[in-house]
N, C-alpha and C positions, 0 to 999 in steps of 0.2 A: 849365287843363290844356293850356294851348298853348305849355309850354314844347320848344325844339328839343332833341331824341332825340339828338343828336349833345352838347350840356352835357351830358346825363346819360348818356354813357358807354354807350349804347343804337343797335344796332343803328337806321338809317334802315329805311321800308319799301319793299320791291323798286321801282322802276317800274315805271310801268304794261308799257312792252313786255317789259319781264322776263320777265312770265307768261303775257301777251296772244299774246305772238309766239309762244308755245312752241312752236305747231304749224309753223310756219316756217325753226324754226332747226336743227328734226330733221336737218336734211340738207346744213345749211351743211356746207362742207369744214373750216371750224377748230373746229367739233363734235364731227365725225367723226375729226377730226385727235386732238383731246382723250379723244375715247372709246376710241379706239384706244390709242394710249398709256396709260392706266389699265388697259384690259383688258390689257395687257400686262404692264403691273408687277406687276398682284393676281394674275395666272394663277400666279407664280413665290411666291405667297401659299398657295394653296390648293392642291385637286388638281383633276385635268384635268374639264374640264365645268362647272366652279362658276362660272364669270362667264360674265353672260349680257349680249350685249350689240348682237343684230341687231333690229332693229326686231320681228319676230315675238317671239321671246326677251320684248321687254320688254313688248311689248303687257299679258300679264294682271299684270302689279304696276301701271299707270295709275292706279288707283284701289283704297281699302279698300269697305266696304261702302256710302257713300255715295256713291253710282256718277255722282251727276250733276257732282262735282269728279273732273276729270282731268289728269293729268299723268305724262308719259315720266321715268324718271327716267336720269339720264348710262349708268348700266349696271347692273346687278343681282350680288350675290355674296353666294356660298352657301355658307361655312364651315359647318367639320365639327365643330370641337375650340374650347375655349377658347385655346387658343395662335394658331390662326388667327385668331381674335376680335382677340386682340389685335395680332396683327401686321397687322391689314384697317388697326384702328384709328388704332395710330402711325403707318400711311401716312398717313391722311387728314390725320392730326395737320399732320404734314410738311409736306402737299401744299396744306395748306389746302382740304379738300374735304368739304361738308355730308355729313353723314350722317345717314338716315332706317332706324329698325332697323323689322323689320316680321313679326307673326304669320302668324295664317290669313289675316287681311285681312279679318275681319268687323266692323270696329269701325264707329261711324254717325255720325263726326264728321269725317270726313276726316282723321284725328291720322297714318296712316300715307301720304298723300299723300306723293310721291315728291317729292323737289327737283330740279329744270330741271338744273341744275347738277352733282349729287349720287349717291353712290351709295344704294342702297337695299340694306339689309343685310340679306335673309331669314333667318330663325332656324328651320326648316321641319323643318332635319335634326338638332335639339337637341330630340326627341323622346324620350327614355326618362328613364323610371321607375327613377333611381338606388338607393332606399332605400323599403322601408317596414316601419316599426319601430311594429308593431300595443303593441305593451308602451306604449309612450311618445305612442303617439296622433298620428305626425306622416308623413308623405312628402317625400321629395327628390325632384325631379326636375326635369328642363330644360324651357327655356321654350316648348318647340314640342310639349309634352305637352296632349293636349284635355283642358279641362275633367274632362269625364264620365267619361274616363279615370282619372281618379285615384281619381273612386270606385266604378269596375268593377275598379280594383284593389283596391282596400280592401273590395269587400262581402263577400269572401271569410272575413274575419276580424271579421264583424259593425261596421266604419267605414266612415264616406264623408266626401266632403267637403262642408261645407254649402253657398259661395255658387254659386248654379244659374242663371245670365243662361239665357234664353230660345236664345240660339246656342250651349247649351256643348255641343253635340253635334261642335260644329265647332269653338267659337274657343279658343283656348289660354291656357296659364297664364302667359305670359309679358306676354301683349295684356292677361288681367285685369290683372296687378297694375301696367302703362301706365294704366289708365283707373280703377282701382279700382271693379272693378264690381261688381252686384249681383248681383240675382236673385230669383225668390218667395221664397224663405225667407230673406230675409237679415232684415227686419223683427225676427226673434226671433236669428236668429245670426251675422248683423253682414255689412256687406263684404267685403268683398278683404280689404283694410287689418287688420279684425280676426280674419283667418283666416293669416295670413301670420308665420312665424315669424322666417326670416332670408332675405335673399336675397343671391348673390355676384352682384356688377357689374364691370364694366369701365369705366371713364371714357373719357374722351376720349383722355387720354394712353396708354391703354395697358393701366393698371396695374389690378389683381385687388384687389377689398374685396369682406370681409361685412358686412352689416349686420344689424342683431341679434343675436338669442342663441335658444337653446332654453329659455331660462327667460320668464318672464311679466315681469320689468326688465330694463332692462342697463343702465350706467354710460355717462355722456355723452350726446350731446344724438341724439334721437330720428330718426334720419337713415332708418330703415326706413318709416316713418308719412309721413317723404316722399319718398322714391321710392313709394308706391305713390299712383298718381293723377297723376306726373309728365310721363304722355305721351312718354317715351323723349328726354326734352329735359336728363337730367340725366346719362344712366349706361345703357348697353346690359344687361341684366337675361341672366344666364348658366345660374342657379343657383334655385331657391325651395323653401325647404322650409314646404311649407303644416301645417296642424292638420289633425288628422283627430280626427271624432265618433262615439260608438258613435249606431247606428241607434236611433231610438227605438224602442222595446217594441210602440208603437200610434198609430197615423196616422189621424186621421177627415177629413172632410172633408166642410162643412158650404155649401149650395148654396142663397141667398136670394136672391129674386128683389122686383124694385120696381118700381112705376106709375111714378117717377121717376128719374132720374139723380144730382136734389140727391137725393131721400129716401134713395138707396143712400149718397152722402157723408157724409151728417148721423151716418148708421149705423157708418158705420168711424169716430169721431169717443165715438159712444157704446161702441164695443167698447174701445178703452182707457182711455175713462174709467171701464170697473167692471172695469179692474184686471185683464186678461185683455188678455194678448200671444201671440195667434196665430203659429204658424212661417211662415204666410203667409197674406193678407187681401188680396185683389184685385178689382179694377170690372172691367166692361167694360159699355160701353152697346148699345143695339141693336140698331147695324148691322155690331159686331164681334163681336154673340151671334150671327148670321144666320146670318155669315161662317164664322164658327168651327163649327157646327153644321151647315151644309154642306158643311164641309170634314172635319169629325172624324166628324161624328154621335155625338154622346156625349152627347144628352139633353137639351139646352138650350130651357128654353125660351122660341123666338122670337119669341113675342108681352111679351114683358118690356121694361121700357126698360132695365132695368137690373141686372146680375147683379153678386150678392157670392160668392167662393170662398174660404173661409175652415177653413184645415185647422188643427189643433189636435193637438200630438201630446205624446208622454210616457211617464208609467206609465198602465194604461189607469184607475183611478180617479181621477188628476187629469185624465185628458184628457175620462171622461164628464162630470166637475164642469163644466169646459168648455166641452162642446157644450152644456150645458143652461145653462149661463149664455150664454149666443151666442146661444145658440134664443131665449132669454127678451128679450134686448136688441132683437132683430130683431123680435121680435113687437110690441115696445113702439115701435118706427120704423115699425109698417104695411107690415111687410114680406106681399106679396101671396103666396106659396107657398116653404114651407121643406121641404129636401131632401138626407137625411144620409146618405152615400154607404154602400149597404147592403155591399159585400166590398169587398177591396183592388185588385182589378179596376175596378169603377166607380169607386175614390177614380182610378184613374189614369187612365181615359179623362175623368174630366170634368179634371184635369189638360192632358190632351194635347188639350183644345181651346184651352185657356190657350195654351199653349204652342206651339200651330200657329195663331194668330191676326194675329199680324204676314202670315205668306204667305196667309192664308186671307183676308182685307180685299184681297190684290191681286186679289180676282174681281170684288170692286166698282164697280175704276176701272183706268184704263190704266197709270196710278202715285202713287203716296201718298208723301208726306214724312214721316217717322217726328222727332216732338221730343222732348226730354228733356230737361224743368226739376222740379224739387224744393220744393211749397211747404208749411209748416204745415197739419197736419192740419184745422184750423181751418177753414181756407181754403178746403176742397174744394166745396163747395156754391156759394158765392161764384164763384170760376172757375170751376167748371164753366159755370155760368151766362154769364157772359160770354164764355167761349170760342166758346156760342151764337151767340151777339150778334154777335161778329168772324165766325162762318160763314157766318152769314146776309148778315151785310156785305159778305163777298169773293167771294159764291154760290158760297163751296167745300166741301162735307161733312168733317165729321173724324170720325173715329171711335175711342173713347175705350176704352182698354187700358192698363192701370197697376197698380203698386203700391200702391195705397190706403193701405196702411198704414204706409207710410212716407213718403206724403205724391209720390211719383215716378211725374211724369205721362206718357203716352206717347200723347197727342193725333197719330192718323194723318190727315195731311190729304191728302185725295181730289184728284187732281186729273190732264190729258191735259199733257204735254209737247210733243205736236203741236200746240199750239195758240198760236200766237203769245204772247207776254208772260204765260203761264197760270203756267210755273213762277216766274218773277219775282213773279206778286203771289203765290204758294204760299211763296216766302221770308219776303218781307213779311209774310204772314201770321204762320209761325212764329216771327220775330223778336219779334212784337209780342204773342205768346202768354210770351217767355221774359221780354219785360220784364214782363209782367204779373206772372210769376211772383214777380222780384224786388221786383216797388212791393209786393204782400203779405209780404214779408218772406222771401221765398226763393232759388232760386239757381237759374243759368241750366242746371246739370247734377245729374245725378245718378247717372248710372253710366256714361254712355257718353262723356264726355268733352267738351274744347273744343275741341280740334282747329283745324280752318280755319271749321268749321261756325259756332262761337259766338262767336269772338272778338268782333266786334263791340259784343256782348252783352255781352260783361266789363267795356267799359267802363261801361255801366249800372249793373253791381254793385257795382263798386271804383274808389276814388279815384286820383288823380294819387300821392299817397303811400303806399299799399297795392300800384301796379302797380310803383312804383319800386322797392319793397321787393322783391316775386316778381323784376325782375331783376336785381337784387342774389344772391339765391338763385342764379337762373342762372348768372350771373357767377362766382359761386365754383368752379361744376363746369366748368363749360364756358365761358372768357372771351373763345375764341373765335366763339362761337357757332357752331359746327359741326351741333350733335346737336338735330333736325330741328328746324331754326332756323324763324323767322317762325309757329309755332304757338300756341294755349295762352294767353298775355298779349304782349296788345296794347301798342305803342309809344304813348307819349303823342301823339306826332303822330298817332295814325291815330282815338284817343281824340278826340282836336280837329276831327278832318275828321269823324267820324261823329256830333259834333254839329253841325256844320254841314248834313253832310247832313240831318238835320230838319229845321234853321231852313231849309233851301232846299228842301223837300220834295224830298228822295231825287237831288239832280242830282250828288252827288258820288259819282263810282263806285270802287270797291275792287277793283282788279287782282285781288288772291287769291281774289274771290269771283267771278269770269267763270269760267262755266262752258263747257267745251269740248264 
């Protein structure tokens, strides 16, 4: 894998003071010379106030939700309309100028990190709820629409939307279907990707496509299934018209608790092997049950090592068949106290400590690194285990919040950033958690993306001829590389230096990964 990125038609990787210097170069005068003149040309693009381009101005787009990668981008712009979309576009086209399109800015991979160079495209103001067509099960709407929104529109008319990430209070539908994300119930009703009907895009050049159909096929090659997961590297996303589900009839929620960590894994392992697909089956271990239970107070109990939340819903005769086959599997794993949410009040408060446990873990420690790899259910016991082992190793706590059920791990590692080299080995650590993921046969994400965060990582999972092929993909839509270039998949040189970096224990350093 050390052939030169330049034979194959492949983007080199920035140098080092490319990214190094960034802080440095805010203020050069042929910067400033550049910035200017772009704020100028797009102002005659949009209307008045939409480019943003004074130091304050751009301060909060630096960073997406993983705040320790930072970076200024050239200037900021805030189309209204798809026509301005396009016309942002064929400037850059022109001008040759990277473009980075960008949500709420909750994503946890760095995928919407700004380009030094670049504009950043906010989609902030592509907020409304074009269509919702209850008869046919589906909503339109633009990509700066939040999540939860779509289905506080829909519950009106007995629909919502299934995939539910942890931030959809906040992050939009445009970010989901960049990252193809999850959520608790996606286990039983799928991704992004299988929630996503059609979506209109802009390219590079300009130009207006849909992708998809309102039917369940379409004719020709599946071009929606990749944009979604693309990380905004192929096609600025304008347009999605997602599925919409009726509510189910009955929602239980089923509350096991375990002496162990493995013993809770072994148990999500036994839940679909007797043939019972929960709408959502989640872990969390001790010091995220604490957490969450002094931050929600919703019941938990904090003497457990290990809590399963396993909801089950339906018509209510298949959903009690259910619970009492769950109850019966759990009893049969030595589960130490079972607990089935008596109204639909308590199914949501022991919810809402699920879901406020990410911020509730930050009472722990000064800050925690949040990862996301994906292994075989199989597996869980296994790593869990050894994730141990690497904590004990780096004397860094992590605290374990996940998907269970679909195997998507969300190992929070503990750790002070005021402490000399603390976040460095807190990377270290999590890197070596996503290759663990991969040697058991799994993969370095699972809903939140690869962004700047995993790249590394990619090269672990995928060969010399697999990442040639991804940019090959790239290349078709965007040949210039524009559309937030250096993300996502790694150049084979940088594949070459990052094993090297091992054979030299860690001396090769990666500009993209210097954190500001």
């Amino acid at each position: 894998m050390s052939a030169d990125p330049a034979d194959m038609g492949l983007a080199a990787e920035p140098a080092a003071s490319t990214i190094s210097a960034s802080t440095d170069v805010h203020n050069a005068p042929e910067r400033q010379g550049r910035r200017e003149k772009a704020a100028s040309e797009l102002s005659r693009l949009v209307p008045a106030g939409s480019v943003l381009w004074s130091e304050e101005e751009l301060r909060p787009y630096e960073s997406d939700g993983l705040t320790a990668m930072k970076q200024t981008p050239l200037l900021v712009v805030l189309p209204e309309s798809v026509e301005q979309v396009q016309a942002i576009m064929r400037w850059a086209k022109h001008t040759q100028t990277p473009v980075v399109a960008r949500g709420a800015g909750t994503g946890l991979s760095g995928g919407a990190l700004p380009h030094i160079d670049g504009i950043l495209l906010g989609l902030a103001k592509f907020n409304a709820i074009l269509e919702l067509n209850e008869k046919q099960g589906f909503a339109r709407v633009q990509p700066g629409v939040r999540n939860l929104a779509i289905s506080d529109a829909a519950r009106p008319h007995g629909l919502y939307y299934a995939p539910d990430p942890s931030s959809q209070i906040a992050c939009t539908i445009g970010g989901n279907v960049a990252e193809n994300s999850g959520g608790v119930h996606c286990l039983k009703y799928g991704l992004t990707v299988h929630n996503v009907l059609s979506a209109t895009v802009i390219t590079m050049d300009g130009d207006l496509l849909t992708l998809g159909a309102s039917g369940y096929d379409n004719a020709g090659y599946d071009l929606l299934a990749l944009l979604n997961g693309s990380e905004g590297m192929l096609a600025v996303v304008v347009e999605v018209r997602v599925k919409l589900l009726p509510v189910p009839p009955v929602a239980k929620l089923v509350m096991a608790a375990f002496d162990s960590v493995e013993a809770a894994g072994n148990a999500v392992g036994d839940v679909i092997a007797a043939g019972i697909i929960p709408a959502g089956l989640e872990l969390m271990d001790n010091p995220a049950i604490v957490a969450a239970e002094a931050f929600a107070k919703c019941g938990y109990p904090t003497d457990a090592a290990a809590l399963l939340l396993c909801e089950l819903d339906g018509i209510e005769e298949e959903v009690n068949t259910q619970v009492e086959g769950v109850s019966q599997v759990f009893k049969a794993a030595n589960v130490s106290s079972l607990h089935i949410a008596a109204t639909e009040a308590e199914r949501l408060l022991l919810w809402k400590g699920r879901k406020s446990a990410f911020p509730a873990v930050g009472r722990l420690a000064p800050d925690y690194y949040c990862i996301d790899g994906t292994i075989p259910r199989k597996q869980l016991s296994h790593v869990l285990q050894r994730m141990e082992q690497m904590s004990a190793e780096y004397s860094l706590p992590i605290a374990n919040v996940f998907h269970a059920g679909d195997g998507n791990l969300h190992p929070l590692i503990m750790f002070d950033a005021g402490k000399p080299g603390e976040l460095h080995r807190t990377e270290e650590l999590g890197s070596r958690i996503l290759q663990l993921c991969v040697e058991v046969g799994g993969t370095v994400t699972g809903e939140h993306g690869v962004g700047m965060e995993k790249i590394n990582e990619m090269c672990v999972q995928f060969d010399a001829n697999t990442l040639t092929q991804f940019h090959s993909v790239k290349n078709a839509f965007d040949p210039d590389g524009l559309l937030n270039p250096g993300k996502a998949v790694p150049t084979l040189q940088r594949c070459a230096e990052f094993g090297a970096m091992h054979v030299h224990h860690g001396e090769v350093k990666f500009p993209e990964l210097e954190r500001f």
